[in-house]
TORKOL-4160 file (C-alpha; in steps of 0.2 Angstrom, whole numbers, padded with zeros to 4 digits, m for minus):
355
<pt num="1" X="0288" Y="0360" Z="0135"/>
<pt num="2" X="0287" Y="0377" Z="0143"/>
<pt num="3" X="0274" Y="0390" Z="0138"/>
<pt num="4" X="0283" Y="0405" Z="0147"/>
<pt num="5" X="0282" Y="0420" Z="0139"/>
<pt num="6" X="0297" Y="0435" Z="0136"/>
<pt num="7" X="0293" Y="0452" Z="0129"/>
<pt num="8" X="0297" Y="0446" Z="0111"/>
<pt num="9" X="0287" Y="0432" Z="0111"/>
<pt num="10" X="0272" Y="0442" Z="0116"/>
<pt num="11" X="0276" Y="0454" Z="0099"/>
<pt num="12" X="0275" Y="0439" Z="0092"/>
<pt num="13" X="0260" Y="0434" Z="0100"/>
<pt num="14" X="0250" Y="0452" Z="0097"/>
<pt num="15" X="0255" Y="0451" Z="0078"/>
<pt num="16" X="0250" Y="0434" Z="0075"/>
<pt num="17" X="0232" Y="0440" Z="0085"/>
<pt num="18" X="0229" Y="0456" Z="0073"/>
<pt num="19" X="0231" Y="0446" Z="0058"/>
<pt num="20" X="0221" Y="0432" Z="0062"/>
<pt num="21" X="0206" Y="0445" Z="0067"/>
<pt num="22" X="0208" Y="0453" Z="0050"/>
<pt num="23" X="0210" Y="0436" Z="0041"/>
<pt num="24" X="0196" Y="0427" Z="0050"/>
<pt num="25" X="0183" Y="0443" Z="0045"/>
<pt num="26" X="0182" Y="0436" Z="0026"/>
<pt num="27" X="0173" Y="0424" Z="0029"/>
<pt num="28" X="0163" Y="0426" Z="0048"/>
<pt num="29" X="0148" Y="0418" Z="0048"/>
<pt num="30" X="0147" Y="0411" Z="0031"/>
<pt num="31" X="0135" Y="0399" Z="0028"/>
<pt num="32" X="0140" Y="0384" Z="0016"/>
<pt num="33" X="0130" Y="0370" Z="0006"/>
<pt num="34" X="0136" Y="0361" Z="0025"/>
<pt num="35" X="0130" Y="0372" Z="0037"/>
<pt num="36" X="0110" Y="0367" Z="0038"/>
<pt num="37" X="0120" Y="0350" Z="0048"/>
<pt num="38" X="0127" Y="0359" Z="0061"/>
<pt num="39" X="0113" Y="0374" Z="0061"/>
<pt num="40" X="0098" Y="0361" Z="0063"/>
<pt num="41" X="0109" Y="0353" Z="0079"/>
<pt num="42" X="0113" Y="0370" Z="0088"/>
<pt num="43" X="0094" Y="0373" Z="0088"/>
<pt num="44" X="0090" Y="0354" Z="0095"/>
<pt num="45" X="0100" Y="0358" Z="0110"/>
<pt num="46" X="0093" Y="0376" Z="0110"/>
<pt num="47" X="0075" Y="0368" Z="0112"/>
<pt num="48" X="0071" Y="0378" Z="0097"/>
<pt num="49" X="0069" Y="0364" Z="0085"/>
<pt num="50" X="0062" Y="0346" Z="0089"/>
<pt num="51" X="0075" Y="0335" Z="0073"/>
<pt num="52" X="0091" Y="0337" Z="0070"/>
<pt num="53" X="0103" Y="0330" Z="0056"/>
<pt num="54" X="0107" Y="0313" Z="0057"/>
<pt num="55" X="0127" Y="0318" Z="0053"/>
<pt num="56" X="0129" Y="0333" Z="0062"/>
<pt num="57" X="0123" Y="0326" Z="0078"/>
<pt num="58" X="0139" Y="0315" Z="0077"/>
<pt num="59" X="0148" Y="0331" Z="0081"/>
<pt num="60" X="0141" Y="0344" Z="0093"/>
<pt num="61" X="0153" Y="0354" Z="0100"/>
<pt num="62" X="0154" Y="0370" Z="0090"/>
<pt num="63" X="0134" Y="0366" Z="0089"/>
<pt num="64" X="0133" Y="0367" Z="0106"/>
<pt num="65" X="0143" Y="0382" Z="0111"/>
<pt num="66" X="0133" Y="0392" Z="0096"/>
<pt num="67" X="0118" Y="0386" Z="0105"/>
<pt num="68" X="0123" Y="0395" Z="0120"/>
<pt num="69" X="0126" Y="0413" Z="0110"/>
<pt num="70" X="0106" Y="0409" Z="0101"/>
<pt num="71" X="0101" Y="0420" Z="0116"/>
<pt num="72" X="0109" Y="0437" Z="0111"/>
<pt num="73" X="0114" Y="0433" Z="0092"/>
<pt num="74" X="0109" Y="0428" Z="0076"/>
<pt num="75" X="0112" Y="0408" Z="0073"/>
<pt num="76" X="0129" Y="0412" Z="0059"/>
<pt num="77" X="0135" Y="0426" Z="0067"/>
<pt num="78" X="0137" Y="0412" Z="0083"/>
<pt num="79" X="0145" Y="0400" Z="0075"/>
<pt num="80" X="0156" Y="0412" Z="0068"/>
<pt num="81" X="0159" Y="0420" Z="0084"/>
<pt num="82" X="0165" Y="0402" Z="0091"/>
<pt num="83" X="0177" Y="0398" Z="0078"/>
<pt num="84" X="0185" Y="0414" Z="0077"/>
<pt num="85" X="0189" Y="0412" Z="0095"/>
<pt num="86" X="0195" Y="0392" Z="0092"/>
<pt num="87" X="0205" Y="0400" Z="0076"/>
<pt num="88" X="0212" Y="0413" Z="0087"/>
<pt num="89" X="0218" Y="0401" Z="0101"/>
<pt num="90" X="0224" Y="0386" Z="0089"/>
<pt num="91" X="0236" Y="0402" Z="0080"/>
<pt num="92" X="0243" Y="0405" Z="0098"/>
<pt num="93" X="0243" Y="0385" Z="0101"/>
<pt num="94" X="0253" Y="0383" Z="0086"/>
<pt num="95" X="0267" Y="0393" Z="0089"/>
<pt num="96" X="0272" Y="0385" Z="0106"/>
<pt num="97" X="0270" Y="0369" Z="0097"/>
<pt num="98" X="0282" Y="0373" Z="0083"/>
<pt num="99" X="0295" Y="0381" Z="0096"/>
<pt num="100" X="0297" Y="0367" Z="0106"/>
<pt num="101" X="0300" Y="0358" Z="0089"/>
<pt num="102" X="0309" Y="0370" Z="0080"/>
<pt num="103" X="0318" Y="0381" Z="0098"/>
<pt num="104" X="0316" Y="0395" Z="0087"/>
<pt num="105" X="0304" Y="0412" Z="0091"/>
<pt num="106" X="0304" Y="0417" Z="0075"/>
<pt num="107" X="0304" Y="0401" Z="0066"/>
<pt num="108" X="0287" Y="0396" Z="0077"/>
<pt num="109" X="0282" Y="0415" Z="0071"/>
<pt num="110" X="0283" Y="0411" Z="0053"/>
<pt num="111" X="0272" Y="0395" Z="0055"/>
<pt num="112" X="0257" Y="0403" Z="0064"/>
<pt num="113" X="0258" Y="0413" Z="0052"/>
<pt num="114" X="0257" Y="0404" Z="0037"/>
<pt num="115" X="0243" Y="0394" Z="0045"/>
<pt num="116" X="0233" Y="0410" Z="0049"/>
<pt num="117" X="0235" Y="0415" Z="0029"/>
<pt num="118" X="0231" Y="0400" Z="0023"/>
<pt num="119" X="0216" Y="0401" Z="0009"/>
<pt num="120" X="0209" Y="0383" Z="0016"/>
<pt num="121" X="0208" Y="0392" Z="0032"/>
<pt num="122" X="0202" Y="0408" Z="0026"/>
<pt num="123" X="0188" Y="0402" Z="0017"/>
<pt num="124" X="0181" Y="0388" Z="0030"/>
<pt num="125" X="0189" Y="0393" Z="0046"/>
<pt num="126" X="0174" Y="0404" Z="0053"/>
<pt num="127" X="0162" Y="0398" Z="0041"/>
<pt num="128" X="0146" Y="0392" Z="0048"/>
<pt num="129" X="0155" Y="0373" Z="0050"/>
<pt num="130" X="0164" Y="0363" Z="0060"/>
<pt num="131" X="0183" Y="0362" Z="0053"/>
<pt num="132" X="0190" Y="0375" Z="0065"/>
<pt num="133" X="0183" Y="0366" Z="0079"/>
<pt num="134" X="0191" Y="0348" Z="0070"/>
<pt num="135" X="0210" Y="0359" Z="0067"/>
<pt num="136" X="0211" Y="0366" Z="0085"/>
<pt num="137" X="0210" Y="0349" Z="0094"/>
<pt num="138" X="0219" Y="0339" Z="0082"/>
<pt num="139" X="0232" Y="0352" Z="0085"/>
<pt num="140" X="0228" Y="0351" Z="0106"/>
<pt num="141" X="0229" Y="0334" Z="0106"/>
<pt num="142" X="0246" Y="0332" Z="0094"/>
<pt num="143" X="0250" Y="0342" Z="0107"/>
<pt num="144" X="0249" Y="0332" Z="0122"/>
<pt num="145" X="0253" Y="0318" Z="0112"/>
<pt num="146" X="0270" Y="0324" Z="0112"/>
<pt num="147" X="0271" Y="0331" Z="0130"/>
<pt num="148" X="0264" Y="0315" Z="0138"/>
<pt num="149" X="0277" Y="0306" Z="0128"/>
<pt num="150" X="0290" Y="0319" Z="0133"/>
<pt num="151" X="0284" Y="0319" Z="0154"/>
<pt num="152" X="0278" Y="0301" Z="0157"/>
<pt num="153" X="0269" Y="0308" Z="0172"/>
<pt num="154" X="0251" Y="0299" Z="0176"/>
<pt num="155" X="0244" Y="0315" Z="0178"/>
<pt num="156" X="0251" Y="0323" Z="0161"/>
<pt num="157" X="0243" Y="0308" Z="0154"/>
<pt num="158" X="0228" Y="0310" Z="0159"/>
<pt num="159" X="0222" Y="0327" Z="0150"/>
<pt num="160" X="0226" Y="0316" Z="0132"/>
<pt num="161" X="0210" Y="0305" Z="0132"/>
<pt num="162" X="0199" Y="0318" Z="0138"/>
<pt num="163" X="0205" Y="0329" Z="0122"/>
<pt num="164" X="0207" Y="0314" Z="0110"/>
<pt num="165" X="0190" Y="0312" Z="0114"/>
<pt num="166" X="0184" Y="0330" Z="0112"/>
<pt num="167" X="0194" Y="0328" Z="0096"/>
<pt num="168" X="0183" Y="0313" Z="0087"/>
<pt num="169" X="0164" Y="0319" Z="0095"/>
<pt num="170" X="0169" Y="0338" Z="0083"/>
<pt num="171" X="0173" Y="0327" Z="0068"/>
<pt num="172" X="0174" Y="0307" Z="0065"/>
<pt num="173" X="0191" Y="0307" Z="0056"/>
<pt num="174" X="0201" Y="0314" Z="0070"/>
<pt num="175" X="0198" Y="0296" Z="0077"/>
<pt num="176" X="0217" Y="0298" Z="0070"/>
<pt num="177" X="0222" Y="0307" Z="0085"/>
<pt num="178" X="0222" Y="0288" Z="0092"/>
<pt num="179" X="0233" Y="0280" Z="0081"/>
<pt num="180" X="0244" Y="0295" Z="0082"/>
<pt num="181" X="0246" Y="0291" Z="0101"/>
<pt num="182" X="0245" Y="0273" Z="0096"/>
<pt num="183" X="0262" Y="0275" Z="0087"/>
<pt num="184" X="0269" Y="0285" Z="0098"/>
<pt num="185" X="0268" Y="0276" Z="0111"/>
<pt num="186" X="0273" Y="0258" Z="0101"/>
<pt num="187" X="0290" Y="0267" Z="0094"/>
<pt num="188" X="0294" Y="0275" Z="0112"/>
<pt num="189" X="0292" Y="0267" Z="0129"/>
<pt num="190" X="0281" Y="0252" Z="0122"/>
<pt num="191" X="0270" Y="0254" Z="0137"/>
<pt num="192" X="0255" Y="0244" Z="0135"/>
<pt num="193" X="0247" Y="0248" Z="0152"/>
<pt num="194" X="0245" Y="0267" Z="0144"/>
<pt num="195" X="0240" Y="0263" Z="0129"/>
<pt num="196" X="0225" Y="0253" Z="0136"/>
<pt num="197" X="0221" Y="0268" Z="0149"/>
<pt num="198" X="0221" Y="0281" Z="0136"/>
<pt num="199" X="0211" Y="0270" Z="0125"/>
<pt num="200" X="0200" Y="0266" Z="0136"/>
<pt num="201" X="0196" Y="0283" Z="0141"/>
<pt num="202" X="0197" Y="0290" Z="0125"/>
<pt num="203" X="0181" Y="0276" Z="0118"/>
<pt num="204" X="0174" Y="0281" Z="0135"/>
<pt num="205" X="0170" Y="0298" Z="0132"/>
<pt num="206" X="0163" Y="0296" Z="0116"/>
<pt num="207" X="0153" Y="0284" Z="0120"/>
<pt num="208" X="0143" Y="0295" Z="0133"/>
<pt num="209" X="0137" Y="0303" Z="0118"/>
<pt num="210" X="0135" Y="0288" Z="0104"/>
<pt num="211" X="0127" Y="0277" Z="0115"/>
<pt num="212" X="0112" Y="0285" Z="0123"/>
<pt num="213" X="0106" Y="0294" Z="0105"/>
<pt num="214" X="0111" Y="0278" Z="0097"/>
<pt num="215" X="0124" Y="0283" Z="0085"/>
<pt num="216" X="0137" Y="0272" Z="0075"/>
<pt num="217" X="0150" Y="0280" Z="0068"/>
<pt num="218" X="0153" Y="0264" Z="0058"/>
<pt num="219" X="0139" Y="0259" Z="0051"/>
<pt num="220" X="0136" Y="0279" Z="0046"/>
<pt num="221" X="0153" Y="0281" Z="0035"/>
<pt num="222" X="0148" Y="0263" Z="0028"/>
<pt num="223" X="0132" Y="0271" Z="0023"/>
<pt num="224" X="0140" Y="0287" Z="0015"/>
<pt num="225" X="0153" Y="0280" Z="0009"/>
<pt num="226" X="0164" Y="0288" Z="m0004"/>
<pt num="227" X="0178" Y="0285" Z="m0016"/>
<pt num="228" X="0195" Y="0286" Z="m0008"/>
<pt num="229" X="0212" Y="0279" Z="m0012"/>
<pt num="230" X="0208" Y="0263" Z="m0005"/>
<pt num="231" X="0193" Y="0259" Z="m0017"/>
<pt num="232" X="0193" Y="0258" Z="m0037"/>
<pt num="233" X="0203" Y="0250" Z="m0050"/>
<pt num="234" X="0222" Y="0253" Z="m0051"/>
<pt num="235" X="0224" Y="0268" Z="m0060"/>
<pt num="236" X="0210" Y="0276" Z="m0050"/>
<pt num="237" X="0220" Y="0274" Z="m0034"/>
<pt num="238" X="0234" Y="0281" Z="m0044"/>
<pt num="239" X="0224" Y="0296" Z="m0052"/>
<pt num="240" X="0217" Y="0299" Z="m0032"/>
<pt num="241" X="0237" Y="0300" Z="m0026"/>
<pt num="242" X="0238" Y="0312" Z="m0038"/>
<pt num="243" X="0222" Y="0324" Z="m0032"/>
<pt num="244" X="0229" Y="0322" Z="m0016"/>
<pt num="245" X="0247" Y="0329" Z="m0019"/>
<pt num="246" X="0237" Y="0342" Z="m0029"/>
<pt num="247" X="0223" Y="0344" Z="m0013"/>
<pt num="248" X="0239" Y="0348" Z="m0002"/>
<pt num="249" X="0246" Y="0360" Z="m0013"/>
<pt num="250" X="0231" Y="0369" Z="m0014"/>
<pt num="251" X="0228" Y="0369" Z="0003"/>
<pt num="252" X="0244" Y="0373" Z="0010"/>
<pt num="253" X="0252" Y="0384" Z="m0006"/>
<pt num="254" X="0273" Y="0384" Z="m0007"/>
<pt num="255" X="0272" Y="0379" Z="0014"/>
<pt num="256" X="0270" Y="0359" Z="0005"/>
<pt num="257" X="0287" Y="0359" Z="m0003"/>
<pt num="258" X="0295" Y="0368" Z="0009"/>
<pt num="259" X="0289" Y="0357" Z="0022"/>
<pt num="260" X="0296" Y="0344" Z="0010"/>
<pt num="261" X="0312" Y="0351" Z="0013"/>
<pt num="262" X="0311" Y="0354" Z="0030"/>
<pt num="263" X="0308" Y="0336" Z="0035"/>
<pt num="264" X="0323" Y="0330" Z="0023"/>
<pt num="265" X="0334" Y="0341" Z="0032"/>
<pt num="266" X="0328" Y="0339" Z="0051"/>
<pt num="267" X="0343" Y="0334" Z="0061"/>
<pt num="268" X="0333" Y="0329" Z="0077"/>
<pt num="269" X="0330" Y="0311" Z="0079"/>
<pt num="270" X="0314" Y="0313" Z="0093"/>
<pt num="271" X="0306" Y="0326" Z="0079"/>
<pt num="272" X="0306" Y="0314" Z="0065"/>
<pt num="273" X="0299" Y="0299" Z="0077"/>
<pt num="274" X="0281" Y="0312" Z="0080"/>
<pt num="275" X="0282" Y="0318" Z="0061"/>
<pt num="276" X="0284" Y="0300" Z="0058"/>
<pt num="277" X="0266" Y="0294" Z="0070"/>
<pt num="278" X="0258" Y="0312" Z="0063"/>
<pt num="279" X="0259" Y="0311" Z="0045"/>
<pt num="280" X="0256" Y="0288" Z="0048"/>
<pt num="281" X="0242" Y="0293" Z="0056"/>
<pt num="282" X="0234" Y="0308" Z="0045"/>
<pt num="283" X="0237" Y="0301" Z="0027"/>
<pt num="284" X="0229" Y="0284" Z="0035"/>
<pt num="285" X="0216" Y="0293" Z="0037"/>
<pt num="286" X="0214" Y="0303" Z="0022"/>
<pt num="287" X="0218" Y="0287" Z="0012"/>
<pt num="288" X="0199" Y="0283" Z="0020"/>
<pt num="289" X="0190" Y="0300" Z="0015"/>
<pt num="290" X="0185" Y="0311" Z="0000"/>
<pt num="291" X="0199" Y="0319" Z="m0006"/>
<pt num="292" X="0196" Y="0338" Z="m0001"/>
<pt num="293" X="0205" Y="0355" Z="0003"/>
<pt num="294" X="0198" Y="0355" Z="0020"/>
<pt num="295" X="0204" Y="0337" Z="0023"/>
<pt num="296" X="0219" Y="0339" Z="0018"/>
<pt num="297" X="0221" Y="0354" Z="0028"/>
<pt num="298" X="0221" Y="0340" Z="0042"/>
<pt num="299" X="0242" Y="0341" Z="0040"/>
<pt num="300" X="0244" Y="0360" Z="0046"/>
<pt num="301" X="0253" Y="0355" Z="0061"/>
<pt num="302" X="0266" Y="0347" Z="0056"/>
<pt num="303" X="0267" Y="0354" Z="0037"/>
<pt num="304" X="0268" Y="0374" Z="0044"/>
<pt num="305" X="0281" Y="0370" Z="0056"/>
<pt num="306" X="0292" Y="0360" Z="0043"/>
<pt num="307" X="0289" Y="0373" Z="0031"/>
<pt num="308" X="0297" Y="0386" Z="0042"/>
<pt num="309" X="0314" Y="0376" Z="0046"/>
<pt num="310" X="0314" Y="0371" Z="0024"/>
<pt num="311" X="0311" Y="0390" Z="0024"/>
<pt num="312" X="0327" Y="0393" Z="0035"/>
<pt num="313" X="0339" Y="0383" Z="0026"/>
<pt num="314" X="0331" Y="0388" Z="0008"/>
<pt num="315" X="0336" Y="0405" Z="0012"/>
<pt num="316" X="0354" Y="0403" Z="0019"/>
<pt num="317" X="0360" Y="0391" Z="0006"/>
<pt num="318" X="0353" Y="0406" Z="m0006"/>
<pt num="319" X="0365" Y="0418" Z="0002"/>
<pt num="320" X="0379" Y="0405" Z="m0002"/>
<pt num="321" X="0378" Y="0409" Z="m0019"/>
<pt num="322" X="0389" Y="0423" Z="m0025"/>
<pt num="323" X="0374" Y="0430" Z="m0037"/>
<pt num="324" X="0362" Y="0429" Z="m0020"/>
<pt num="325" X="0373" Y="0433" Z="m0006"/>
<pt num="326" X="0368" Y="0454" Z="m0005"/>
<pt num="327" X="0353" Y="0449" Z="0003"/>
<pt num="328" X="0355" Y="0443" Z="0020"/>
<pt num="329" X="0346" Y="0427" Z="0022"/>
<pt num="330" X="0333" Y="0435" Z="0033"/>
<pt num="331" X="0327" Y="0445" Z="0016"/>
<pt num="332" X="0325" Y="0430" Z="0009"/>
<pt num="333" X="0314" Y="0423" Z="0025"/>
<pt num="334" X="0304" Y="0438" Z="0021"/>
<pt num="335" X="0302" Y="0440" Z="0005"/>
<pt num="336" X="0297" Y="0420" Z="0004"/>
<pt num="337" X="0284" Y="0425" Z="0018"/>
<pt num="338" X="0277" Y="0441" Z="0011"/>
<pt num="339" X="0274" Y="0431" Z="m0007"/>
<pt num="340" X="0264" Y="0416" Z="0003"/>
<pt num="341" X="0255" Y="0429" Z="0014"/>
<pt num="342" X="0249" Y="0437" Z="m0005"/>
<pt num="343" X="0245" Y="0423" Z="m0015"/>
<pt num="344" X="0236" Y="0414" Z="m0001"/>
<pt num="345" X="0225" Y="0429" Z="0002"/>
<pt num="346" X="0223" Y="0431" Z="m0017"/>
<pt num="347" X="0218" Y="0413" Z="m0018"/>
<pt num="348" X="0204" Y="0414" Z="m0005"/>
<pt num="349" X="0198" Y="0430" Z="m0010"/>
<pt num="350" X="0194" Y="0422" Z="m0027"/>
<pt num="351" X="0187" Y="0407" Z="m0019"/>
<pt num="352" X="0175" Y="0417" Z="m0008"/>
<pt num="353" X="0170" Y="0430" Z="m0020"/>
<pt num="354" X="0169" Y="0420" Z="m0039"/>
<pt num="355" X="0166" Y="0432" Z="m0053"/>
């Protein structure tokens, strides 16, 4: 997995950076019905304020670094500050991740961008919250996931449980990153010395937080529980698979069927054993939750960069028809591009400013 960079991946690169920046600006700093749980933390840990809330304490990072910026600016434009950097790196992250998956510049080009569009994104991504911070290390740590699994160096291992760690103190259902290397590692090497290391680090780190302010992670989701598609009756299970195709659609616009498409078509047997421990791992998890846009969201990695290679052959088995085959099949990858890029924006724009 090599992050070397030539001359057209940096266009690549400096695109993808100037339409994050404009993307991101809709919604900087917005405050939410969410926000006053990660506000009232930031100022704990700035000494500004003597309580905090007794959720968003479970997840201090973005809290933490916006408490930091209290100094010099105003509490939302901090937060919004933090997250546009997160949005900006996890953009960049994305496209090495989908290159190694796809070997393709431009196909790794056409993911980040259609994560950097998305209205999910738009609309939450620098808000006054914490789901930019939960997307960027659920994207880090699918990322080392798969290099560890890929190197089987001790010392490439080591960074995982450090961010798998990171990943569940910024939000409590990225305790899937786990069972993502869990599976991972059962359907590869089988190595249960690494799993028990990584594990072990992993509940480590958290637990330097949890412990000493008494926190249990457990007993708190037990307390708040919601409805999710393991509770109810029968048909309500059935109705709830239904919101959630209809969640994913929302967040992630045509990118869902064409990721759909993507993964029926992937010829490589190592792609399809990660897609298999990501998507195990994350719909576990969402089976567990509230069934929302911004949980949903949770699938981008792996959904954008399938969406990009479904993209691909979409368009060339378009050219093969006589009636389609003036366009070349790039046209087509643009075109399919340039329609996401305008419904996606026009989605969140109506999202973010309701007549």
């Amino acid at each position: 997995m090599k992050l070397g960079l030539r001359r057209v991946e940096a266009r690549y690169l400096v695109i993808l950076c100037l339409i994050s920046i404009l993307e991101l600006s809709l919604g900087f700093g917005r405050v939410t019905d969410d926000s006053p749980m990660y506000t009232s933390v930031s100022l704990f840990l700035a000494g500004r304020a003597q309580e905090y809330h007794p959720i968003g304490i479970y997840r201090p990072l973005v809290a933490f670094l916006s408490s930091l910026l209290l100094p010099f600016v105003e509490l939302n434009v901090a937060f919004g500050i933090v997250n546009s950097c997160l949005w900006l790196l996890t953009t960049l992250l994305l496209f090495f991740f989908s290159r190694d998956l796809l070997l393709d510049d431009e196909l790794a080009f056409y993911s980040s961008l259609m994560f950097t569009s998305a209205p999910t994104l738009i609309i939450f991504g620098s808000a006054v919250m914490v789901d930019m911070e939960c997307y960027f290390f659920l994207l880090l740590s699918a990322f080392l996931i798969r290099y560890a699994d890929q190197s089987r160096r001790v010392r490439d291992l080591l960074a995982t449980p450090l961010v798998m760690g990171l990943a569940i103190l910024t939000k409590e259902l990225l305790y899937c990153v786990v069972l993502m290397f869990l599976l991972m590692e059962l359907s590869g090497s089988r190595s249960w010395r690494r799993v028990v290391v990584v594990v072990a680090l992993t509940s480590l780190l958290v637990a330097l937080w949890y412990l000493p302010l008494h926190l249990n992670p457990l007993s708190r989701w037990l307390e708040s529980h919601h409805p999710s598609l393991v509770t109810g009756t029968r048909l309500s299970r059935f109705l709830g698979l239904g919101r959630l195709s209809a969640s994913v659609l929302r967040s992630m616009g045509m990118a869902a069927p064409l990721a759909l498409l993507g993964f029926i078509v992937e010829p490589d047997n190592e792609n399809l054993r990660f897609y298999y421990a990501f998507f195990a791992s994350i719909f576990f998890t969402l089976a567990l939750c509230p069934i929302h846009e911004r949980f949903t969201f949770m699938l981008f990695p792996c959904v954008f960069t399938l969406a990009s290679r479904g993209l691909r052959w979409f368009s060339k088995k378009l050219t093969e028809k006589p009636v389609f085959s003036a366009i070349p099949s790039r046209g087509y990858e643009l075109l399919i591009m340039a329609i996401y890029f305008i419904a996606s924006n026009h989605q969140a724009y109506a999202a973010l400013h309701p007549s």
